[in-house]
N, C-alpha and C positions, 0 to 999 in steps of 0.2 A: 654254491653260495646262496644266500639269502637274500629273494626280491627285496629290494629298495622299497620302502616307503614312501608314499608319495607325500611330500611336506606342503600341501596347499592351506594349512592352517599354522604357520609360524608359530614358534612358542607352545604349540599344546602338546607336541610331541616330540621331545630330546631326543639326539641323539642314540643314547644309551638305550632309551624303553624303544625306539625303533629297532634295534639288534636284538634285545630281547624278546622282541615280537617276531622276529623273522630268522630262527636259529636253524628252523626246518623247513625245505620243500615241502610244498604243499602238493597232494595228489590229487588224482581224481575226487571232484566231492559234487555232488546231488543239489543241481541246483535250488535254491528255495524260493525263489521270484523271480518268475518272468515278464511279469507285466511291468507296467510303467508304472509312476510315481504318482502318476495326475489326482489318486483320488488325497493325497493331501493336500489338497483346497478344489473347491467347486468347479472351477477356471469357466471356459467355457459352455462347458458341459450342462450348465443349470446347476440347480440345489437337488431337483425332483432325482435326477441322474445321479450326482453324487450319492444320493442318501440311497437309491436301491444298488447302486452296488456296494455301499458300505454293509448293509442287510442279507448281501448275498454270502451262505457259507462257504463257499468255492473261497474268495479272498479274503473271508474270517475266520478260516482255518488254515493256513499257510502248512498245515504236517500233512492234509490230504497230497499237497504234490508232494513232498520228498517221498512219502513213504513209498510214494508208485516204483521208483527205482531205488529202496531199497537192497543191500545186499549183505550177505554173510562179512565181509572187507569193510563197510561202511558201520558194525555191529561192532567186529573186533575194535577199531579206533574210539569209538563212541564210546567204549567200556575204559578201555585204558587212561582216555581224558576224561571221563569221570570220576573214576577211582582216584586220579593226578588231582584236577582238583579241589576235591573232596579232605585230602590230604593239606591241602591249604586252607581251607574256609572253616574247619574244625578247630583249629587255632586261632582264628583268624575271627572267627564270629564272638569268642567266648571273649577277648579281648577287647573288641566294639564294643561288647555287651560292656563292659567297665564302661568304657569311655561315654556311653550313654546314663551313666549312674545306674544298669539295670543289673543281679545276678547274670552269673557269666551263662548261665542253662538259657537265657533268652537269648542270646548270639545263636546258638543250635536249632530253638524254637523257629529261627529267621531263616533258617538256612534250608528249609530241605521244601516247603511246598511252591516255593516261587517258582524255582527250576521246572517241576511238572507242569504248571501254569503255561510255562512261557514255553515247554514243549511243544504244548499244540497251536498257541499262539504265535509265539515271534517268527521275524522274520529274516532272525540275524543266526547260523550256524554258532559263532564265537561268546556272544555276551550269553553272562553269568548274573542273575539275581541273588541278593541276598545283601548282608551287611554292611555297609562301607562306613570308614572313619569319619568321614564330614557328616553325613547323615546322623551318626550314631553322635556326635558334636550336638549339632540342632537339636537333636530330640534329647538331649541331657538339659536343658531349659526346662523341660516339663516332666520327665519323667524320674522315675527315682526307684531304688530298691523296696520301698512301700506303696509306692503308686504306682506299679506297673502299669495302671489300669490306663495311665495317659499316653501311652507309649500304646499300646494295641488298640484306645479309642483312634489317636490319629493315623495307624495304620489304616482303619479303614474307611476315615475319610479322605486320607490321600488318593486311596484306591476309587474311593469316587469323584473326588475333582480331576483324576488324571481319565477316567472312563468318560466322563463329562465333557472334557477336551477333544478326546477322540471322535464322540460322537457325533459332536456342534464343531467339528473342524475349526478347532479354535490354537492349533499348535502356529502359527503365523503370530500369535501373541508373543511368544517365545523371541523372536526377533528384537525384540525391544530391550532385551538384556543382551548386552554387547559382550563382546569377548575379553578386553579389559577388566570389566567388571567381576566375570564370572573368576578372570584367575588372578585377581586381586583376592578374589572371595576365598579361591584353593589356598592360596598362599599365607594370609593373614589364616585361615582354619590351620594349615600346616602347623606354624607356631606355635597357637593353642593347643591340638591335641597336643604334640610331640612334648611341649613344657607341663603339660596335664599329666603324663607319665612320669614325671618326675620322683616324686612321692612315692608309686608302685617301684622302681627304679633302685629309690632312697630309701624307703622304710621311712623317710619323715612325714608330720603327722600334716594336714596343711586341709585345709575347709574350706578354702577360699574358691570361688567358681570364676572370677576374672584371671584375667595376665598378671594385669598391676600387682594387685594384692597377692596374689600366687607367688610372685617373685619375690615379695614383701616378706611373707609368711615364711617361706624354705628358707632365704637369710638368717630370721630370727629363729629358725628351728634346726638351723645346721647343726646344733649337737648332738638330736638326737636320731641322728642318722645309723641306719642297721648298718652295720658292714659286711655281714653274710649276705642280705639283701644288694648292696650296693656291688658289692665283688660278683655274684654271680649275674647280677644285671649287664655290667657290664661288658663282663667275659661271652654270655648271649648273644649282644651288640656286638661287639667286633668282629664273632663269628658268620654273624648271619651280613656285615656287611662286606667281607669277605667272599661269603659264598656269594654274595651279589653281582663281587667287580668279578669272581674265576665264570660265572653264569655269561656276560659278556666279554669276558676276554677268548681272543685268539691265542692261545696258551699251544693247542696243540700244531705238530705240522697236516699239509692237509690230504696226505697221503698216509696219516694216522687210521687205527682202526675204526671203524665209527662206532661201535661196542665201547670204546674208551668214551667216546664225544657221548654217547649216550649216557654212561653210566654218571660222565659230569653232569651234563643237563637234568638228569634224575635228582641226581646230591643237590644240587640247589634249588631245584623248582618245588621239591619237598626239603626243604629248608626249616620253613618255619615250623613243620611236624617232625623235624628231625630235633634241633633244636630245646623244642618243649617238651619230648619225649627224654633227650638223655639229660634236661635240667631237672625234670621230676622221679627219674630216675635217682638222680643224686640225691637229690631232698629224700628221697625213700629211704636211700640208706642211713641217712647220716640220722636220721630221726630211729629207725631200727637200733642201729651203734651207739646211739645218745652223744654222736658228736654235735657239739658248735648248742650246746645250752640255751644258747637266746635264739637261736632257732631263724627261718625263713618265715616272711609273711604270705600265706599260704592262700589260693584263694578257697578252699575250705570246701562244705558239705555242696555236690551239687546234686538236685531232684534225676531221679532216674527214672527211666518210662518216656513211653510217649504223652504229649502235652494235652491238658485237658480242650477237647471242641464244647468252645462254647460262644453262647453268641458277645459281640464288642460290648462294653460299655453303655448302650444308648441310653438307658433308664439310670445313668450314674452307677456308684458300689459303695458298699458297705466297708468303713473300715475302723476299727476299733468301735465296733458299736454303734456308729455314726453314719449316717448317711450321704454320702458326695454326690448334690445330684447334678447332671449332666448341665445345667445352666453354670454351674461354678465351676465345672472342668472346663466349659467353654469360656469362660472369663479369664481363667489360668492361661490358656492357649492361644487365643485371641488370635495374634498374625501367623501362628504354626500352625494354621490351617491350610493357610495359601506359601508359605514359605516352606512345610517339607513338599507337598506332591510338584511345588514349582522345583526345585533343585531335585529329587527322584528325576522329573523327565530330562534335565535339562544334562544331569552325567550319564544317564542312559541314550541316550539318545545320541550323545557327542561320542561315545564310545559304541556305537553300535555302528556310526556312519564312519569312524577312522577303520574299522578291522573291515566293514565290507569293502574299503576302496583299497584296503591292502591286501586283502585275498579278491577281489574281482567278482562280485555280484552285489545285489542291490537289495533295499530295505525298504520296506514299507513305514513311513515316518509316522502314520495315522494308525498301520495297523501296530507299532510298538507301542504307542503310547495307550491302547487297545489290552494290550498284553500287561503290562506294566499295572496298568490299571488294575488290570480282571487278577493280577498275581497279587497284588497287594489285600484286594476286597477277601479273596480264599483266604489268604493269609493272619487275616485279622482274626479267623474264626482256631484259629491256633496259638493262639499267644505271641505272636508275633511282634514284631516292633516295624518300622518302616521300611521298607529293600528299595536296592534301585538296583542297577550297573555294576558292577565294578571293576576299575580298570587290572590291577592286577590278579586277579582269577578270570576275565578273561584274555586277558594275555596265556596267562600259564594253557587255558584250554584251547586255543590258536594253536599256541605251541605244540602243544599233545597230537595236535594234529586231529582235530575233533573234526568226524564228517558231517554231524545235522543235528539239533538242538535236543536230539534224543540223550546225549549224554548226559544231560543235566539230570534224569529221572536215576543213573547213576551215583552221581554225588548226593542226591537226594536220599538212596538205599544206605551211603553207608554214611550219613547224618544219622538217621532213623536208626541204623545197629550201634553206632555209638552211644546214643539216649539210652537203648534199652540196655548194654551188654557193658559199654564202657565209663558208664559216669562214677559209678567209686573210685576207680581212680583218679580221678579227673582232681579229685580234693587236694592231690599231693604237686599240684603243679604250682610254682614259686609265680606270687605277684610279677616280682621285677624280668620272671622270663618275657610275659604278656606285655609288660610296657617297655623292654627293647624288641619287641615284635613289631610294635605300632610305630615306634620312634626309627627304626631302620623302612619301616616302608611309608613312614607320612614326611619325613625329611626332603625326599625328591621329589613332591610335588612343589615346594616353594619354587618359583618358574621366575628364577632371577636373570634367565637367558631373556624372557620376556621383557622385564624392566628395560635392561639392557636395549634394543630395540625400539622399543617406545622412545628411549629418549634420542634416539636417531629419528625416527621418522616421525612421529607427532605427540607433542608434549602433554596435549590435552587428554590421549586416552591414558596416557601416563598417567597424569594428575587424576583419572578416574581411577586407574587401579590404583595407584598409592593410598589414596582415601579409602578404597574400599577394605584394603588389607590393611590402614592403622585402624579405622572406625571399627575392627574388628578385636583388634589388641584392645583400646579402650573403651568399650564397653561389653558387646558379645559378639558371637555371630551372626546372629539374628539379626539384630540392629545393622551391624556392618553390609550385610549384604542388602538390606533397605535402604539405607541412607546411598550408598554406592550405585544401586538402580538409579534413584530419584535423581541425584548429581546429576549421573550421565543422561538421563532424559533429558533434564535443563536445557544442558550445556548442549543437546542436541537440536533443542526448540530454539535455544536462542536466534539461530538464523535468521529465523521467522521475525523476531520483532526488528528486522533491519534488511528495508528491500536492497539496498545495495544498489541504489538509483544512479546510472550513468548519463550523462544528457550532451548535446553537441549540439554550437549552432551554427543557421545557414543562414544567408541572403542579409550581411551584416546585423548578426544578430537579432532580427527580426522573426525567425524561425528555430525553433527549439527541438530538437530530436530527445527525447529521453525512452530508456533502457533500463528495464528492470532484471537484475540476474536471475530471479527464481521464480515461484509462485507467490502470490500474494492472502496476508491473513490476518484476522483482527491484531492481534500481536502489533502488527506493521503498519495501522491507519493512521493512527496520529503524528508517526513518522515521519509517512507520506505527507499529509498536510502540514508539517512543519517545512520539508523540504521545497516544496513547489512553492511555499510563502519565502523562504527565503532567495530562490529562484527569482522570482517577481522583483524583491528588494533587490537582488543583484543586478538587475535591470534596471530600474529606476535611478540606481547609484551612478552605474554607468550611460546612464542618458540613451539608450535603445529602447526605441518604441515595440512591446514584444508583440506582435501580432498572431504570432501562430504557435502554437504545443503542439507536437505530436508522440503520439505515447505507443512506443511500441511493445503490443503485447506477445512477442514473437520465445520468450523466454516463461514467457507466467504458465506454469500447468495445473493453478488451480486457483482460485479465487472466491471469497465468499464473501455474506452480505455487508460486512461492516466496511469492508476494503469497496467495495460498492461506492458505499454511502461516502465514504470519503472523498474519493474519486468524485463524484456528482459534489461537494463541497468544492473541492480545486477548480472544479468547473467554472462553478459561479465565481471563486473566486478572481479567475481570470477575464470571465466575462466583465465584471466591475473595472478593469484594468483596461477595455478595449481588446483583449484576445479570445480566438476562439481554441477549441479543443478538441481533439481529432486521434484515433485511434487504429493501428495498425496490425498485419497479420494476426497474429493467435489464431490458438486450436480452438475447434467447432465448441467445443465445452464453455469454452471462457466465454467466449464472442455472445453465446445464446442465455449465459447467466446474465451479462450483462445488460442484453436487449429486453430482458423479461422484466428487469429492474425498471421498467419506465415509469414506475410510479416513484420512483425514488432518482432516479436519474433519464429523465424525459428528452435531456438534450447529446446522448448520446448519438454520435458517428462514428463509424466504420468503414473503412477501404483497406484492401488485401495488400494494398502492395503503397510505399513511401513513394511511388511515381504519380501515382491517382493522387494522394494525399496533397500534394504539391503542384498536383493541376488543377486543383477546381478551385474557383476564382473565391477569394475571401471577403468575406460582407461586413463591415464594420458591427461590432456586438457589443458595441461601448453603453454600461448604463450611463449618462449623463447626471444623473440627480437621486441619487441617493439619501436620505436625510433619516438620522437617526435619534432618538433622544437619548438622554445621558444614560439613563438605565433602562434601553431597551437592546434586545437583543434580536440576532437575525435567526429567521427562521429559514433555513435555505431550500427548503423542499417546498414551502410558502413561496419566497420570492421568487424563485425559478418559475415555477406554475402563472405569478403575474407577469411577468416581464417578457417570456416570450413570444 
């Protein structure tokens, strides 16, 4: 049987891709980190400390350990799970390549230098670099069959905002994009690509790059729907979702040959190269025979060879004569700067930490994002468009039973023989095969089991991810996965402008206890001073003379200067009332922000414990005579300084 997957992130990982992931025992395999995790943030250790072991090549080259225990058995597997998924991402790349508006030959171009990068780099035996569907989504915003040039410009600034990260220990930033959010963002992308395939699909003609209009468009263009195109589309699709459910089903008994078990898990983990091979096979003929006259929409000539090395964009490019210089491609791109290298780490990185805790060793989170980085910047000098993760090719290379990241320089080999050996034929493969390739593996990302959950256990990341996955249908993806951040930060700040002010009182209401549940911050001063005034009126309503406030700061674990300056407001303002104001426990941090404040809060008190507070004898602190003119106002960092 197949280890269990440990489900400690609800909703990222179904059922289903869990059995998939776990078809095979796993064997002996070479471990690739031994050390701890600590260098993803500074912690203790200093910055000085951090940065010379991030400099150190012993932990910037993670292949010097496996290689030490190398062996002929860990050679064998590495080759076979290369070959396995190579057989997927060959298909698989050229069909992103649509979905990012680029010739299908840039899907190949993506696919074979990441893997040797992250050879000697990563830290994970199972993740796979190269094209994934979201990505290749975002980067169809700027990139196009005429302007490749934007597509391999932001490859290699991805590669330097994620090298950047690594460097300045800045992946802690990444926390602030919640898990709602991120699979609001899968989810609403799912839709998109999967109806973006429609067209390839249909054979209908449709220009439109939104939902809305997309859906708009195929309506009024239903007549001119191919049905060569649409029949072989969908015959594809049923096939390969087929080969899906027989890939996780228990079909056989379990005292079956494993030769049987194998030769199924073969048929479908090379699925989508089985698929595209006998649909272009048919197109072959029928085109030979002169059957079906109106013919397939085919995706046509692609470039043979290997891709031209050359350097990115930086100086802009030349096109129809015309100069594009790099100020206007950056105008074009504006937030796809920070929005592809931010979602590269953010699938890489979620997929490299679920297969090491399902096969049992550990990742360097600084050194992937290292790897990731460093594959992207090589990558740019190849035509490349942007890589990150992806989850199903590394599933399949799990599966294969892949011993150490050396496979990946396999799949890499027969990328490269493909370019050179096999791209003529590549011309006879049917559009609608590629777009039921995409629609049978982007469908099971919508994470409706997620929804579900959310509305049991909290409505509000709910209501982040719904937003994030409609702002995504109506307008882009881009936008969606921005507006969806910003929400949930809000919604996450909000706390902050509401202390949540508890208070109790003692000795006939003449003594006040009040209780703040959190930390305190500019957000929450004006609060507080509304609160403590109304306090006061509730006293004066009820005819208790209030003598004494004490504020316990036994909950606040951080406080700054505005929340201060408030605080010293309430003060006086109790002082005028005859009360005095008095402050309890809190942590060494608070207590010493607040005594440094004397210049802004001079009448501050302190005692550790509400038993002191309530023994030391209280001094009348009644201003008597106050007198203000109609349009003057108090100055309270003034009157405090004269009155006591």
């Amino acid at each position: 049987m197949a280890p269990e997957l440990p489900q400690s992130h609800p909703g990222r990982l179904d059922g289903d891709e869990a059995r998939e992931m776990g078809i095979f025992l796993k064997e002996e395999t070479p471990p690739l980190d031994d050390g701890d995790m600590s260098c993803a943030s500074c912690g203790p250790r200093g910055l000085r400390s951090c940065c010379l072991d991030f400099c150190d090549p012993r932990s910037r080259l993670p292949c010097l350990k496996w290689m030490r225990n190398y062996s002929l058995e860990f050679l064998t597997r590495d080759v076979l799970a290369g070959i396995t998924v190579a057989l997927t991402v060959i298909p698989q790349g050229m069909a992103y390549a649509l979905v990012a508006g680029l010739p299908p030959v840039y899907g190949l171009y993506s696919s074979f230098v990441g893997p040797v990068v992250y050879m000697a780099l990563g830290t994970s035996k199972d993740v796979t670099l190269g094209p994934t569907a979201v990505m290749s989504l975002i980067l169809s915003a700027y990139a196009s069959s005429t302007h490749p040039e934007y597509a391999v410009l932001l490859t290699f600034t991805s590669g330097l905002v994620q090298t950047l990260v690594a460097v300045l220990q800045l992946g802690f930033l990444l926390n602030f994009v919640s898990h709602p959010v991120i699979s609001g963002f899968t989810s609403g992308a799912a839709v998109l690509i999967a109806f973006g395939q429609v067209k390839d699909l249909t054979g209908i003609h449709v220009t439109e790059s939104h939902l809305i209009p997309q859906i708009i468009q195929t309506v009024q263009n239903v007549s001119t729907v191919n049905l060569a195109d649409l029949i072989l589309g969908l015959v594809c699709l049923v096939v390969l979702l087929v080969l899906r459910q027989l890939k996780g089903a228990d079909l056989l008994p379990k005292d079956s040959m494993t030769v049987a078990q194998k030769v199924r898990w073969l048929l479908c983990t090379a699925s989508n190269a089985i698929v595209v091979i006998a649909a272009s096979l048919f197109v072959f003929v029928t085109i030979q025979l002169g059957w079906l006259p109106g013919g397939f929409t085919l995706v046509g000539h692609v470039d043979s060879g290997f891709p031209p090395v050359s350097l990115p964009p930086l100086g802009g490019f030349t096109h129809n004569a015309t100069l594009i210089p790099l100020t206007d491609m950056a105008a074009d791109i504006k937030a796809g700067f920070v929005i592809v290298p931010l979602l590269g780490i953010l699938e890489s990185i979620a997929i490299a930490k679920a297969f090491s805790r399902k096969n049992r060793y550990r990742i360097d989170p600084t050194q992937e994002l290292l790897a990731m980085g460093a594959a992207n910047l090589a990558s740019s000098f190849f035509q490349s468009y942007a890589i990150t993760g992806s989850f199903s090719r590394t599933a399949v290379n799990s599966q294969s039973n892949v011993a150490t990241p050396f496979g990946g320089v396999f799949t890499s080999l027969i990328v490269v023989l493909s370019l050179l050996f096999l791209a003529p034929a590549f011309q006879y493969i049917p559009k609608s095969s590629l777009g039921a390739l995409i629609i049978a593996a982007i469908i099971f990302n919508f994470d409706y089991r997620l929804f579900r959950q959310l509305w049991k256990v909290r409505k509000v990341d709910l209501f982040c991810m719904a937003f994030t996955c409609v702002m995504c249908w109506v307008t882009n993806a881009e936008t969606g996965i921005i507006s969806g951040i910003a929400v949930s930060l809000l919604l996450s700040l909000a706390p902050l402008a509401s202390p949540n002010m508890q208070h109790r009182s003692f000795r006939r209401g003449r003594v006040l206890l009040v209780k703040f549940a959190h930390g305190l911050s500019f957000p929450a001063s004006e609060i507080i001073v509304d609160q403590f005034s109304q306090l006061i009126s509730d006293s004066k309503r009820n005819k208790t003379r209030l003598e004494h406030v004490i504020v316990d700061l036994g909950n606040v674990w951080q406080i700054d200067f505005a929340t201060v300056a408030c605080l010293a407001e309430v003060e006086l303002l109790l002082r005028l009332e005859g009360a005095e104001m008095t402050f309890i426990q809190g942590s060494h941090p608070v207590v010493q922000t607040l005594r440094r404040a004397d210049d802004v809060f001079p009448n501050f008190t302190h005692f550790p414990t509400l038993e002191e507070a309530l023994a030391v004898p209280r001094t009348p602190a009644r201003l008597e005579t106050l007198e203000l003119g109609d349009d003057e106002d108090i100055d309270f960092a003034d009157e405090a300084e004269d009155t006591v």
